[in-house]
C-alpha positions in Angstrom: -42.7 -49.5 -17.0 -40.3 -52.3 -16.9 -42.7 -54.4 -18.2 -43.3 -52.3 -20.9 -39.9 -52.0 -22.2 -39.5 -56.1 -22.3 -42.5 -56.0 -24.6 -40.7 -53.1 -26.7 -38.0 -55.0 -27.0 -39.4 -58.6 -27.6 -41.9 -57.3 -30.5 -38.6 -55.6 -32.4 -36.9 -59.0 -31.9 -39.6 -60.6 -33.2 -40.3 -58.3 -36.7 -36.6 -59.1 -37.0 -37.2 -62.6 -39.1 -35.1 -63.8 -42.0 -36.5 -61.7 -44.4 -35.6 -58.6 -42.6 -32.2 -60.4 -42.3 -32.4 -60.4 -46.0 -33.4 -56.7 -46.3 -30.5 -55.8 -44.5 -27.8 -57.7 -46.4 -29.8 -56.4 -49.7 -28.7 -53.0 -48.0 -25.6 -53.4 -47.4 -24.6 -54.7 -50.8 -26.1 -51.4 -51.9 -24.3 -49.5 -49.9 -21.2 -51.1 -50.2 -21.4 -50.6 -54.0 -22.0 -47.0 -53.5 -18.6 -47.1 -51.3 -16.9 -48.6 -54.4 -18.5 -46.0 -57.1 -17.2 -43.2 -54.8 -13.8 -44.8 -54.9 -13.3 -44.9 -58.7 -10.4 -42.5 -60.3 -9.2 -41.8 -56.8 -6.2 -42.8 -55.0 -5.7 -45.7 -54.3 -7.0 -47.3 -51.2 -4.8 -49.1 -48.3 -4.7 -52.9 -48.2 -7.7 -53.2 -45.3 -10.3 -50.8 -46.9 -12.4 -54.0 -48.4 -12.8 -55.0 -44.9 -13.6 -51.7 -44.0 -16.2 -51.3 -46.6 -18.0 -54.5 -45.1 -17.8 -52.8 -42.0 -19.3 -50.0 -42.4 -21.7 -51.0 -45.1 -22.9 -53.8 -42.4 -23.6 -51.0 -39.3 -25.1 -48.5 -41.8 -27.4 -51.6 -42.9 -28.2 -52.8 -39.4 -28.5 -49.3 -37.7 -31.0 -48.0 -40.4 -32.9 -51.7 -40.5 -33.2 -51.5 -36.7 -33.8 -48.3 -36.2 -36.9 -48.6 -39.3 -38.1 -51.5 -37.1 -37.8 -49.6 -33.4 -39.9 -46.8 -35.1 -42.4 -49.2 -36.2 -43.3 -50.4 -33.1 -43.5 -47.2 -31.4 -45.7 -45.8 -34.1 -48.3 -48.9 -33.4 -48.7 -47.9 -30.1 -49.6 -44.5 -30.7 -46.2 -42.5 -31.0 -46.4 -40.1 -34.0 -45.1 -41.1 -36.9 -42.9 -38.5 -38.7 -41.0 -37.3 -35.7 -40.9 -40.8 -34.6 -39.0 -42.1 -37.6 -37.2 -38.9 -37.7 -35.3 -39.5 -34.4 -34.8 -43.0 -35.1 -33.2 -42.3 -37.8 -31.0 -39.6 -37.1 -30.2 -41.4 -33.1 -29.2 -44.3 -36.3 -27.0 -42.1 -38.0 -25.2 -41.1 -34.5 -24.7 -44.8 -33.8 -23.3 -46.5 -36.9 -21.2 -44.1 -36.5 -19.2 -44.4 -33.8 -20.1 -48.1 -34.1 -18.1 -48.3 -37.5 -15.4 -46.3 -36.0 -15.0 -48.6 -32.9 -14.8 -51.7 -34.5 -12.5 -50.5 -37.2 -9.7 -49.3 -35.2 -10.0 -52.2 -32.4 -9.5 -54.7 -35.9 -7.3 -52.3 -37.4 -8.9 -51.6 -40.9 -8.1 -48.3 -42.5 -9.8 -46.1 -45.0 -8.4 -43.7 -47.4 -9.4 -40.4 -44.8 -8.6 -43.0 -41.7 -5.0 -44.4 -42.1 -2.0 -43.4 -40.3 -0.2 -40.6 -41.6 -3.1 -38.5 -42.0 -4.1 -36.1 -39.8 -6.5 -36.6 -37.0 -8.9 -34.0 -38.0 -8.9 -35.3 -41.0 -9.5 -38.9 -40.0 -12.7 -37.5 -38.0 -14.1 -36.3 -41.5 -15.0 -40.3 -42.2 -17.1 -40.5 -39.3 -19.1 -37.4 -40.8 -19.2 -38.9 -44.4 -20.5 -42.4 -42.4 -23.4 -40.3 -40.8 -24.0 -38.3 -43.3 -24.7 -41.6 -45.5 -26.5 -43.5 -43.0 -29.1 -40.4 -42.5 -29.6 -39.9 -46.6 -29.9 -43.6 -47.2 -31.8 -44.4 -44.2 -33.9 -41.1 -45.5 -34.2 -42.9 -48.7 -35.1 -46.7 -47.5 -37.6 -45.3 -45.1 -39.7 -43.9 -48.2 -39.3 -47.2 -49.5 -40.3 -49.0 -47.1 -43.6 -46.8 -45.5 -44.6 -47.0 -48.9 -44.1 -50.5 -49.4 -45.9 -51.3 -45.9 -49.0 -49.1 -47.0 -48.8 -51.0 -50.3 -49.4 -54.1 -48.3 -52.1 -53.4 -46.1 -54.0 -52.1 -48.6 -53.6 -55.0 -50.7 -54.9 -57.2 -47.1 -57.6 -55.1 -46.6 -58.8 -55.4 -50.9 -58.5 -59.3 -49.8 -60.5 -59.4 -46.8 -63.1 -57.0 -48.3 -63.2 -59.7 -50.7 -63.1 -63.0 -48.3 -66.0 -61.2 -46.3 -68.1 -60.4 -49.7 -67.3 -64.4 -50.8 -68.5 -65.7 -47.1 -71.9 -63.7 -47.7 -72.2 -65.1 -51.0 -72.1 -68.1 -49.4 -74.6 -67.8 -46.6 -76.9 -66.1 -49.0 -76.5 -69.4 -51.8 -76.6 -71.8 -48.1 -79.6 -70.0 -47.3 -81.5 -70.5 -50.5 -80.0 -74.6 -50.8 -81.8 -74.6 -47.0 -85.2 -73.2 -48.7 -85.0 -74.7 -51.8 -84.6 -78.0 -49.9 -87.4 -77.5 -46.8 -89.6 -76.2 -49.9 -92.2 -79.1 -49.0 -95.7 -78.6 -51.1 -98.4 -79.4 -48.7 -101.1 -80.2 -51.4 -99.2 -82.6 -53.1 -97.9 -84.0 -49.7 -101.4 -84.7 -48.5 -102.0 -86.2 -52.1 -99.6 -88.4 -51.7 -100.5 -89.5 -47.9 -104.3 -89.9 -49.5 -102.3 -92.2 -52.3 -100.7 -94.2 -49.6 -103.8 -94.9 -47.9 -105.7 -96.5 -50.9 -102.0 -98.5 -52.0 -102.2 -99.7 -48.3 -105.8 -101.1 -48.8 -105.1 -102.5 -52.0 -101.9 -103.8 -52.7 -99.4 -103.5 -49.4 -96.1 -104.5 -50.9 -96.8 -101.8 -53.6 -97.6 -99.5 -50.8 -94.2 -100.2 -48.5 -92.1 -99.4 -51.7 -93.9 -96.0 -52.3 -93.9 -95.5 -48.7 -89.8 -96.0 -48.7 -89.4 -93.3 -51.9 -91.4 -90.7 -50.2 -89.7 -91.0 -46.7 -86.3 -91.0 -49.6 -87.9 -87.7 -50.8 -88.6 -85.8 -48.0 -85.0 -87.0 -46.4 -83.5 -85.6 -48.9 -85.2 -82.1 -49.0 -84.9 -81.9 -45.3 -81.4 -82.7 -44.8 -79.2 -80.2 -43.7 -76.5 -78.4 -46.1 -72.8 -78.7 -45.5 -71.0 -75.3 -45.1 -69.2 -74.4 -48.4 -66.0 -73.7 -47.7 -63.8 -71.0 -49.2 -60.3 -71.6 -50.3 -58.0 -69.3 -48.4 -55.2 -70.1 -49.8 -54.5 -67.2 -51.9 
């Protein structure tokens, strides 16, 4: 059980390369410009709510990123996948959160509906609106990115369809280079031994050179064909 959980653990580590990285911060830029479209023709906010926005912008894009890539994993090994992404998405809601909230008020950064002077109710709506937006956009980048991933393994499996058509191309065209070149003609083989024999008794000299271009000949028809090589590349 243990064992299983390091593996868990290490394979979400490992999807988690720079280009997830990327992902992310591409996520919380759009997020964080939602934040700011919200804002417009409202009151305005207190001096710490651009550090707030990157706050909560960066735990919405992280929970929702992580919890995509959790999911992910446990769908490859056989969990279903709707209710899968479903609680990992909704368990990310839950956590950027309280997450958001934490690290705001230990750093002190306020929003407009989380500032002193307002009620504490009231400051307990934010946490709602950051849920509420981390489960719709999650929602959203999930759809996205399913549909992205099925993009792509079709696209691998058009590819190797066509890398294994292209390899038996080329065992059929090694094949027939193999015939084409062990394609000895017997008659005119013997016909030329009988030759040979005759050069031999008449003129030797002449004979050895005649000698060397059939041995030539048949090396080269018998000689064995070099593996064509496909270019993986793209």
């Amino acid at each position: 059980m243990i064992d299983a959980a390091v593996n868990f653990t290490r394979d979400v580590l490992r999807a988690f390369t720079w280009q997830k990285l990327l992902l992310a911060q591409l996520l919380a830029a759009a997020l964080d410009l939602q934040i700011v479209l919200m804002r417009v023709g409202r009151v305005a906010p207190p001096p710490t709510f651009t550090w707030s926005r990157f706050v909560i912008a960066e735990t919405m894009a992280f929970s929702i990123l992580l919890a995509v890539l959790i999911a992910e994993q446990a769908v490859a090994r056989g969990a279903r996948p709707f209710r899968t992404y479903a609680i990992a998405i909704l368990t990310a809601s839950v956590f950027s959160t309280i997450v958001q909230y934490e690290i705001r008020t230990a750093l002190g950064f306020e929003t407009s509906t989380d500032r002193a002077g307002v009620a504490a109710q009231v400051r307990k709506t934010q946490m709602i609106y950051a849920g509420c937006d981390t489960l719709v956009y999650g929602v959203l980048f999930i759809v996205g990115y399913l549909d992205y991933r099925r993009r792509e393994r079709l696209l691998h499996r058009v590819r190797a369809a066509e890398l294994e058509r292209a390899r038996s191309e080329q065992h059929i065209v090694r094949s027939q280079l193999a015939a084409l070149r062990t394609d000895v003609d017997a008659v005119a083989l013997l016909a030329t031994l009988e030759g040979l024999q005759h050069a031999f008794e008449q003129d030797r000299d002449d004979a050895d050179a005649r000698l060397d271009g059939v041995i030539a000949s048949l090396r080269s028809k018998l000689a064995p064909v070099e593996p064509v090589r496909a270019d993986l590349s793209a």
